[in-house]
C-alpha positions in Angstrom: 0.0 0.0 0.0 1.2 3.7 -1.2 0.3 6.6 0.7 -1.1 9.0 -2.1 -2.2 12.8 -2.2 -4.5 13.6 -5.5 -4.1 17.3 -5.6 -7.4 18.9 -7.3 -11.1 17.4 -6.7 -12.6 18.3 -10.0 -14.2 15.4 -12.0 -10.6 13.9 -13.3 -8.7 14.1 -9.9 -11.8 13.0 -7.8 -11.8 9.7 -10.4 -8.2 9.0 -10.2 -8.0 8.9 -6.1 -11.2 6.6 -6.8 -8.9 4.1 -8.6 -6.2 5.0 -6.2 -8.7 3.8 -3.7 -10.1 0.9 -5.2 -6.4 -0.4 -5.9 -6.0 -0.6 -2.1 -3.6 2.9 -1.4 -4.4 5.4 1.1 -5.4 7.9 -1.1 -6.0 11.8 0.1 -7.9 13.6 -1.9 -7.3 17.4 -1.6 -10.1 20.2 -2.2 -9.8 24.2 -2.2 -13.3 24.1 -0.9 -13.9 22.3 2.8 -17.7 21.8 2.4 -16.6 19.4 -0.9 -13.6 18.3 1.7 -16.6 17.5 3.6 -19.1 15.6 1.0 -16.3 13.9 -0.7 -15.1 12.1 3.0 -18.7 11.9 5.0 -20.9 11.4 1.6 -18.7 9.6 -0.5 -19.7 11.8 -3.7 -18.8 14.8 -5.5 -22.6 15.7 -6.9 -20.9 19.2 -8.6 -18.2 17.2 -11.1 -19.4 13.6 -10.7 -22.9 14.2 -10.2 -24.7 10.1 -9.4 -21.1 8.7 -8.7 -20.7 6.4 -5.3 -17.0 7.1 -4.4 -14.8 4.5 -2.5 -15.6 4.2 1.6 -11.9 4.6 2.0 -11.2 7.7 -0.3 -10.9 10.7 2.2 -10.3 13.9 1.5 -8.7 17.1 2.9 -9.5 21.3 2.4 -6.1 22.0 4.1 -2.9 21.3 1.9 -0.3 20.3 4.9 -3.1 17.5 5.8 -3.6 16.2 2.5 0.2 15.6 1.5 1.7 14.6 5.2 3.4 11.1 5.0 2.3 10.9 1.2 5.2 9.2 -0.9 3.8 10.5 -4.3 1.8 12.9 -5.6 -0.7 13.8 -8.5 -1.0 17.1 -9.7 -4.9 17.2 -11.0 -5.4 21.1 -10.8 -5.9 23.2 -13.7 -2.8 24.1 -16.1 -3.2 28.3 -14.6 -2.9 26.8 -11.1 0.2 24.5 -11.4 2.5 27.2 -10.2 0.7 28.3 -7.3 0.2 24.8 -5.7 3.3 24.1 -6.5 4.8 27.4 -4.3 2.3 26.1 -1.8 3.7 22.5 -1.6 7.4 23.7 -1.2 6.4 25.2 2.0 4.8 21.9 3.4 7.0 19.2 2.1 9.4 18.1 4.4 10.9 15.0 1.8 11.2 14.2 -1.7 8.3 13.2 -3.1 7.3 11.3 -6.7 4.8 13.6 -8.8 2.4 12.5 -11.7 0.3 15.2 -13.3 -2.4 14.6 -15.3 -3.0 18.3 -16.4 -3.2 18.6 -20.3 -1.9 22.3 -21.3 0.7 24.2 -22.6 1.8 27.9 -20.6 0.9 30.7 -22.6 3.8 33.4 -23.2 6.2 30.9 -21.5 5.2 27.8 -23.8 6.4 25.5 -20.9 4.9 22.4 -20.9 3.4 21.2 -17.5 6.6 19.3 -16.4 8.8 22.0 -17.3 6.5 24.7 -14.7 7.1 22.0 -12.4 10.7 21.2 -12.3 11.0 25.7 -12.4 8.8 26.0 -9.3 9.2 23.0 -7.2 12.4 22.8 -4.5 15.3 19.7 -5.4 14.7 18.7 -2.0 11.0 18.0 -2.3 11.0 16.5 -5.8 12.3 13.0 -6.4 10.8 13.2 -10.0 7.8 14.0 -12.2 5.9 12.0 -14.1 2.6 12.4 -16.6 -0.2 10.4 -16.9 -2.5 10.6 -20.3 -4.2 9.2 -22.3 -8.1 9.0 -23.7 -9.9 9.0 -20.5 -13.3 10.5 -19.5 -13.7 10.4 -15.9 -17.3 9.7 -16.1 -16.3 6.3 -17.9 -13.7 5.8 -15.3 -15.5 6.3 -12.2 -18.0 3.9 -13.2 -15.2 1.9 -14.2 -15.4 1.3 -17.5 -12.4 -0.5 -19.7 -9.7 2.5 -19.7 -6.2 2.7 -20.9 -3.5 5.6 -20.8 0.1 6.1 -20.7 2.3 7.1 -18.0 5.8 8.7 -19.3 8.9 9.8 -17.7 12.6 10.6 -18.4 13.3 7.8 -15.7 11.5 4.9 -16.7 11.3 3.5 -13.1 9.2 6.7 -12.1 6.8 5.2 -14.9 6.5 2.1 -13.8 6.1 3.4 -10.4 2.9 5.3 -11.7 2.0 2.4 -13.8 2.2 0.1 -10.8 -0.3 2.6 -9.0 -3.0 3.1 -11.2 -3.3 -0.5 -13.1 -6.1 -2.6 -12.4 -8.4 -4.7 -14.5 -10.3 -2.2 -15.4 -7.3 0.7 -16.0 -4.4 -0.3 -18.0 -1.3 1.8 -18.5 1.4 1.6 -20.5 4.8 3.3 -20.0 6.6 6.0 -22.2 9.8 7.8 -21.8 9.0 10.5 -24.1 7.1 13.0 -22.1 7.9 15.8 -24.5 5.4 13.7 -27.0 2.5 12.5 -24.3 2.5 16.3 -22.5 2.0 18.1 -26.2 -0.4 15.0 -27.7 -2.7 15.3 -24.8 -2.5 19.4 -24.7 -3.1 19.9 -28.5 -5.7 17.3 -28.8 -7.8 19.7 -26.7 -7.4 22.8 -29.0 -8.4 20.2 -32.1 -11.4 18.9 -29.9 -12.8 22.8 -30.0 -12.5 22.9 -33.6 -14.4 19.6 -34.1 -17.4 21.1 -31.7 -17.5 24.2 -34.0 -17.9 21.9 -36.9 -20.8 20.0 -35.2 -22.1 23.4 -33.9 -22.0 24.3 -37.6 -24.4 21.8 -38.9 -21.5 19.6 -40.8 -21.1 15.9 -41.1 -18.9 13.3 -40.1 -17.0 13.9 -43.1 -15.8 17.3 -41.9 -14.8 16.1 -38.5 -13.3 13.0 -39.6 -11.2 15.4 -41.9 -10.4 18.1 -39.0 -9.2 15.2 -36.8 -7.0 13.7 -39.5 -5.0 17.1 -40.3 -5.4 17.9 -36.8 -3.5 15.1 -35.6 -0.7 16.2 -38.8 -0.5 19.7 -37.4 0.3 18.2 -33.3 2.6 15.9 -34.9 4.6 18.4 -36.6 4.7 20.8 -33.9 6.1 17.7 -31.1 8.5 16.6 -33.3 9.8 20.4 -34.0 9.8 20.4 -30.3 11.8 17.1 -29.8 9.1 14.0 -29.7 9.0 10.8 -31.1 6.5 10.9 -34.2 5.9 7.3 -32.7 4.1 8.8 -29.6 1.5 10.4 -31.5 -0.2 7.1 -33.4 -0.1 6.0 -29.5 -2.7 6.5 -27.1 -2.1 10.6 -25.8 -1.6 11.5 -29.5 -4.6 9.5 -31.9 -6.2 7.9 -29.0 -7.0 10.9 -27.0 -7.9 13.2 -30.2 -10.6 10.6 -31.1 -12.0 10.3 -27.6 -11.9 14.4 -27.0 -13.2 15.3 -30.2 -15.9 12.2 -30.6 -17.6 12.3 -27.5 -20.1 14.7 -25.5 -18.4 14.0 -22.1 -15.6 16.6 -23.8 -15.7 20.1 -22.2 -13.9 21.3 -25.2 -15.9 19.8 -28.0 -19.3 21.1 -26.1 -17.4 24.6 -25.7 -16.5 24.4 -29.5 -20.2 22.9 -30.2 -21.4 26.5 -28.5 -19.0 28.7 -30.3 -20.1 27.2 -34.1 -23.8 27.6 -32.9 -23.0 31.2 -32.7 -22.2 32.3 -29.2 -19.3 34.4 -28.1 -16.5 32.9 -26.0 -17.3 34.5 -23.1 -20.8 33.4 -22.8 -19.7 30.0 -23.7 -17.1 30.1 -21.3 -19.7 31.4 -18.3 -21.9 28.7 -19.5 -19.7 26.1 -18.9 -19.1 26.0 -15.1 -15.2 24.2 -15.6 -12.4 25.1 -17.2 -11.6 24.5 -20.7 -8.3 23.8 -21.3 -7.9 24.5 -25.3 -8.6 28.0 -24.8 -5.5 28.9 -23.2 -4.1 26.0 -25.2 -4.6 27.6 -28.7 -3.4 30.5 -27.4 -0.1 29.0 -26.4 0.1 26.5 -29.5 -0.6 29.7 -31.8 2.5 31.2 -29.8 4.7 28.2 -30.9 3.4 27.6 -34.5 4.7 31.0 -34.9 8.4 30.6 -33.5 9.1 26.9 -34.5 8.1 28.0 -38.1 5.5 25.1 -38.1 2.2 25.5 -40.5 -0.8 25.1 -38.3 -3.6 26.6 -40.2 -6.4 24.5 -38.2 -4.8 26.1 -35.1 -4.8 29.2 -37.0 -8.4 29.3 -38.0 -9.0 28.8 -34.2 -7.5 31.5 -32.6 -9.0 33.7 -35.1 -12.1 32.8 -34.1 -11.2 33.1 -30.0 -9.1 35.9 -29.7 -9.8 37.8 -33.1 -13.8 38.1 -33.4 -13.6 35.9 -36.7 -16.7 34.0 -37.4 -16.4 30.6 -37.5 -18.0 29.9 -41.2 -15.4 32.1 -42.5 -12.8 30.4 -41.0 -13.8 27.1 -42.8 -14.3 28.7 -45.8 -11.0 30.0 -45.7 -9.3 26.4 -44.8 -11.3 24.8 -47.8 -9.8 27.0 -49.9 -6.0 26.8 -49.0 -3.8 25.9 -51.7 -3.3 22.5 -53.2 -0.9 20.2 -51.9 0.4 16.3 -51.6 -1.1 15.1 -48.5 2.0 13.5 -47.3 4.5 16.6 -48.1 4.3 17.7 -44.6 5.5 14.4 -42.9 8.7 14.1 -44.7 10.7 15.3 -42.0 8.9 13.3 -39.3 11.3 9.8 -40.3 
């Protein structure tokens, strides 16, 4: 048995500690708010992210941050991409050991363009961080908490940190594989969300499967080239944080960004869709930073393009599409030829 700290009680850190739980570790659970502190350990459910869900007996959770990490041996990071720094301040202040972190936060830093693990290693103390690890992969947490058949990747520089975080979460229902290239699973599972907004404005549009099944196909050709620009394995990206989670985010109405893209094509402006919403939506900062990096890699990204236009520049949707149908002609493969 590990003693675990899941840092962030949304609907995605509430149904890891639940497998964290399940698997047998004294898992922590660690809330901003003490009235969810409060439902989460006495109730055993979280109505406002898992609303219906029964959570384990044994899953507790904690409003104060000292409580919910003493004696804990690793640590997952389940807050939102704009809070990583601040917890991460917070934790250098309580940590008394080196600890083993995973995040599972999908999101690139605007203006910085750090990836997660990279905030990370600037903000957290040598003395309080044995190593960092990412878990991803194509993973709903409303299919997980009612455990249904999941599988994601867990990637590190040093593979035993993986297996460590494989070791934790596998079970028969939640398999995970191992990576080492974390440059490759941290950018497949941040870009697949800015993709997943474009394929809601398609549906929020009125078009077909043949216009999403297009949008996810370049889509996935525009992330690739960017993680390879940035150092990934091409490899990664046919794997389960690159296609795997672009299917599953853009396909599916459990998506927060496909629903927030789904409002945007229907006409509203982001800020409605945004107060709508009630969570954050991680491919709006996202395409902000991935717009940021097209730009000083030198990498063509003209779905990524279209959708920051539409965000940040007051371009309506329709004309976006109507300007990416009539790019010019090219050989479908010309852009992979430096990938090999």
């Amino acid at each position: 048995m590990t003693k675990v700290a899941v840092l962030g009680s949304g609907s995605w850190g509430t149904a890891l500690a639940a497998v964290l739980a399940s698997n047998g570790h004294d898992c922590t659970l660690w809330s901003r708010r003490a009235e969810q502190a409060s439902e989460i350990t006495e109730s055993h459910t979280n109505e406002q992210y898992l609303p219906g869900a029964v959570l384990p007996e044994l899953l507790k959770a904690e409003h104060d941050l000292a409580k919910a990490v003493s004696g804990a041996s690793v640590i997952v990071m389940a807050v939102p991409t704009k809070g990583i720094r601040e917890v991460c301040r917070a934790l250098n202040g309580v940590l008394d050991r080196p600890v083993l972190f995973a995040h599972v936060s999908k999101g690139i830093e605007p203006d910085t363009h750090k990836r997660i693990s990279e905030v990370m290693e600037e903000e957290l103390d040598q003395a309080v961080c044995e190593g960092i690890a990412v878990l991803s992969g194509p993973s709903h947490a409303e299919e997980v908490i009612r455990n249904q058949p999941t599988t994601v990747t867990a990637a590190a520089k040093d593979m035993e940190h993986a297996r460590r975080v494989q070791d934790l979460f596998m079970n028969q229902d939640f398999r995970v594989y191992t990576n080492d290239d974390v440059v490759g699973v941290e950018i497949g599972g941040a870009l697949k969300n800015v993709i997943a907004l474009a394929a809601g404005v398609t549906d929020g549009l009125g078009f077909g499967d043949n216009a999403k099944a297009a949008l996810i196909t370049r889509g996935l050709a525009e992330i690739t080239r960017l993680g390879v620009a940035m150092g990934a394995n091409p490899l990664t990206f046919s794997g389960l944080s690159g296609l795997g989670d672009l299917i599953v985010t853009c396909t599916s109405v459990h998506s927060r960004n496909w629903r927030a893209g789904n409002m945007l094509g229907q006409g509203k402006t982001l800020e409605e869709v945004l107060d709508s919403m009630g969570m954050v939506v991680e491919g709006v900062r996202t395409t902000k930073a991935a717009h940021q990096l097209s730009v000083e890699c030198g990498v063509p990204m003209p779905i990524t393009e279209a959708l920051y236009a539409v965000l940040f520049e007051g371009e309506k949707p329709r004309d976006m599409v109507d300007l990416l149908m009539g790019r010019m002609k090219k050989h479908e493969t010309e852009d992979l030829a430096g990938w090999s």
